[in-house]
N, C-alpha and C positions, 0 to 999 in steps of 0.2 A: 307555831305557824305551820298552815298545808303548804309543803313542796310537792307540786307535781313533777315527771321527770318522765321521759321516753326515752327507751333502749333498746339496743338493736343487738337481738341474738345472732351466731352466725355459727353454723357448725362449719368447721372447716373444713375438715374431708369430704364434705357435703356440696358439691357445687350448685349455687343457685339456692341453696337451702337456710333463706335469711330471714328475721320475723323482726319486726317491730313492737314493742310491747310498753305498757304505761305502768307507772309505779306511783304511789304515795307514801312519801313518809313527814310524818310530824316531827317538828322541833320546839323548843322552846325561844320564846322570844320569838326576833326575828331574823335566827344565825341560819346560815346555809346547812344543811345533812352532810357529816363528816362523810369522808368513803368510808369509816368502819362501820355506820348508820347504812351507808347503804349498800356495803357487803351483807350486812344482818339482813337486810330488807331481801336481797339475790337468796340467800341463802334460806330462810322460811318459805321463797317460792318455790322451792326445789334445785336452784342450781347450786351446788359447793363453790361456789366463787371465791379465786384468791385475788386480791392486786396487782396488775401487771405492769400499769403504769399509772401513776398516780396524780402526773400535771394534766395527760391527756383522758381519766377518768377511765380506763380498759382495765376489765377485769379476765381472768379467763380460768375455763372449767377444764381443769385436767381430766381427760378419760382417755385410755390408750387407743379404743378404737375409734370415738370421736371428737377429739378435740372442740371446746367452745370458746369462743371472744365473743365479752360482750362489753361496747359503747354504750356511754352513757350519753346520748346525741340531743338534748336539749333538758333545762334542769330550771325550773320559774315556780312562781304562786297566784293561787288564783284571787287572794289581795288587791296584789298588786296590780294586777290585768283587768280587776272589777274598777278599782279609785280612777286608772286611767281612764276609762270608758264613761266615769260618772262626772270626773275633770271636763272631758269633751263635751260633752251633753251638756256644762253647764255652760262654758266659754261661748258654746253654740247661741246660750240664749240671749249674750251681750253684742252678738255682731249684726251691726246694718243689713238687713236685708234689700235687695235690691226690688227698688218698686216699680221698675217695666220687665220683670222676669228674666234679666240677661245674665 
């Protein structure tokens, strides 16, 4: 299955110096991406990410002169967000319409 997922870079010594950034990774089925999937996934982008805290999903990039954390701030599939929308659309087509436009 596609998870997509947005994360929020933050260098720390860095004030104000915060980005937002999207990620993809595939799974099998339709299990959630481990954080070790999506350490791998931090890490092929370039950052060395270790785990920092693993209920709240922070990871953070050790470097002496810039320290990075980074948030994993929201985590879905575009699946699931499609069926929704197609769910609506059909529920739509069963409800009473009102015949003086109110």
């Amino acid at each position: 299955m596609e998870w997509n997922f947005l994360f929020r870079v933050d260098h720390l010594n860095e004030r104000g110096e915060e980005r937002n950034l999207k990620g993809l990774i595939f799974t099998e089925g339709e299990q959630l991406p481990s954080l070790e999937q999506i350490q791998e996934f931090l890490i092929s982008s370039g950052y060395e990410a270790e785990i920092k805290n693993p209920e709240k999903m922070v990871f953070t990039v050790p470097r002496a002169n810039d320290p990075i954390e980074i948030k994993i701030v929201k985590l879905g599939n575009e699946k699931k967000a499609e069926s929704d929308r197609e769910l609506k659309m059909l529920s739509e087509q069963f409800m009473k319409k009102d015949p003086f436009g109110l």
